[in-house]
C-alpha positions in Angstrom: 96.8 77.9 83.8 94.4 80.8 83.5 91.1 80.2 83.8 88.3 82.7 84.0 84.2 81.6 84.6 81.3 84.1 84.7 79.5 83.4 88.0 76.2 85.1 87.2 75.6 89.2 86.0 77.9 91.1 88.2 80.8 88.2 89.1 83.6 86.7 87.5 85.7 84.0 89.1 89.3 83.7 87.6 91.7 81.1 88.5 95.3 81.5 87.8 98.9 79.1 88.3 102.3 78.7 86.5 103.6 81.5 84.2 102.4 83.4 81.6 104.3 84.4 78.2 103.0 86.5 75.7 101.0 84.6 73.7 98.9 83.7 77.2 99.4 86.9 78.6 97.2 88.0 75.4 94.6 85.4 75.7 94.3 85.7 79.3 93.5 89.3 79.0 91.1 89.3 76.1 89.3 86.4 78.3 89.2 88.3 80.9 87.9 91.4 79.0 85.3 89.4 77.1 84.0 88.0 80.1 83.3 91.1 82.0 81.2 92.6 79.3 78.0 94.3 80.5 79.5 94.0 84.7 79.3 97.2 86.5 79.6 96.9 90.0 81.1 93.8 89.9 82.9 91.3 92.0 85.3 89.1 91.4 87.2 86.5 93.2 90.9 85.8 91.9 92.4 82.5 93.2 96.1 82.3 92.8 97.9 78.9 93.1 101.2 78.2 92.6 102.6 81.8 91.3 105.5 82.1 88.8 106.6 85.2 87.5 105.3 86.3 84.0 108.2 86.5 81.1 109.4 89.9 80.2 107.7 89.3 76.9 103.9 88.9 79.3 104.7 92.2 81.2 104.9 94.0 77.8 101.9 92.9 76.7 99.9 94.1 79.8 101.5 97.6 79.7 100.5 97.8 76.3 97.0 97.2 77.5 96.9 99.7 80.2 94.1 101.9 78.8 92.1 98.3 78.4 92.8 97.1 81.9 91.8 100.3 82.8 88.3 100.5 81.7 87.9 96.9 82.8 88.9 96.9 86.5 86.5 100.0 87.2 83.8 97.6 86.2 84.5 96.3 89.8 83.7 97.7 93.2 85.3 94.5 95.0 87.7 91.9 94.2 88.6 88.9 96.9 92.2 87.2 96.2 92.5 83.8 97.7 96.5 82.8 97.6 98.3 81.1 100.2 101.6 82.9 100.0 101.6 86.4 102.3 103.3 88.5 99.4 100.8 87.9 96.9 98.1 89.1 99.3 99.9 92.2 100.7 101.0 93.3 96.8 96.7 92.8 96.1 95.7 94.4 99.1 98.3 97.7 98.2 97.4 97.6 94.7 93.7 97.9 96.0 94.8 101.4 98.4 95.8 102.7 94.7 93.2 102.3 92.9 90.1 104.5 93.5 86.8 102.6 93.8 88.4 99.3 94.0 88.5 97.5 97.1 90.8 94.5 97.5 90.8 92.0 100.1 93.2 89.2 100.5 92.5 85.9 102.1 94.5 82.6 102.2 92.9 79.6 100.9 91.9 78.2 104.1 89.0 81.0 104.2 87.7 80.7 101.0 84.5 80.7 102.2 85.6 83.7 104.0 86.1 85.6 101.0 82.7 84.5 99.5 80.8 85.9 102.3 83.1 89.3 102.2 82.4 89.3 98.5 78.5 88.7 99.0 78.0 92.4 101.4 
């Protein structure tokens, strides 16, 4: 399940479980991309549920899209991941120290509200 609601001119809220092949690898991304149109300086809040790793056939569709994911993360400035399992939120929180501009904070879903606030500064 991938699921991705714009909540108002500078926030998207995406909701992801499960796997992703290619096909909904493909769909997630131009979802995602459509959605974000016109954000700058955006914030987004990425809850992840019960995580399963993509196929291979997934993975090569987001490398693919590098230049595209790209241009749409640094329409960002702060994205809040909500997922209960500790190696989901260090991997977001060091893929946030890599990426200039982007800050990254991971919560578990218990604080939810949490990361609202943090996402509201």
């Amino acid at each position: 399940m991938f699921k991705v609601t714009r909540n108002g001119d500078q926030r998207l809220d995406v909701d992801f479980a499960g796997k992703l092949d290619s096909d909904a690898m493909r769909a997630a991304l131009d979802e995602l991309t459509q959605a974000a149109e016109g954000i700058e300086h955006g914030r987004m809040l990425y809850r992840i549920g019960n995580f399963e790793w993509p196929t291979l056939g997934a993975v090569g569709v987001e490398l693919a899209r590098i230049p595209q994911l790209l241009r749409f993360i640094r329409q960002f400035d702060r994205v809040a991941v909500v997922a209960d399992q500790q190696w989901l939120r260090t991997a977001s929180q060091m893929e946030g120290a890599l990426i200039p501009g982007l800050t990254i904070k991971a919560f578990d879903s218990i604080r939810e509200a949490e990361a609202e606030a943090w996402l509201q500064q």
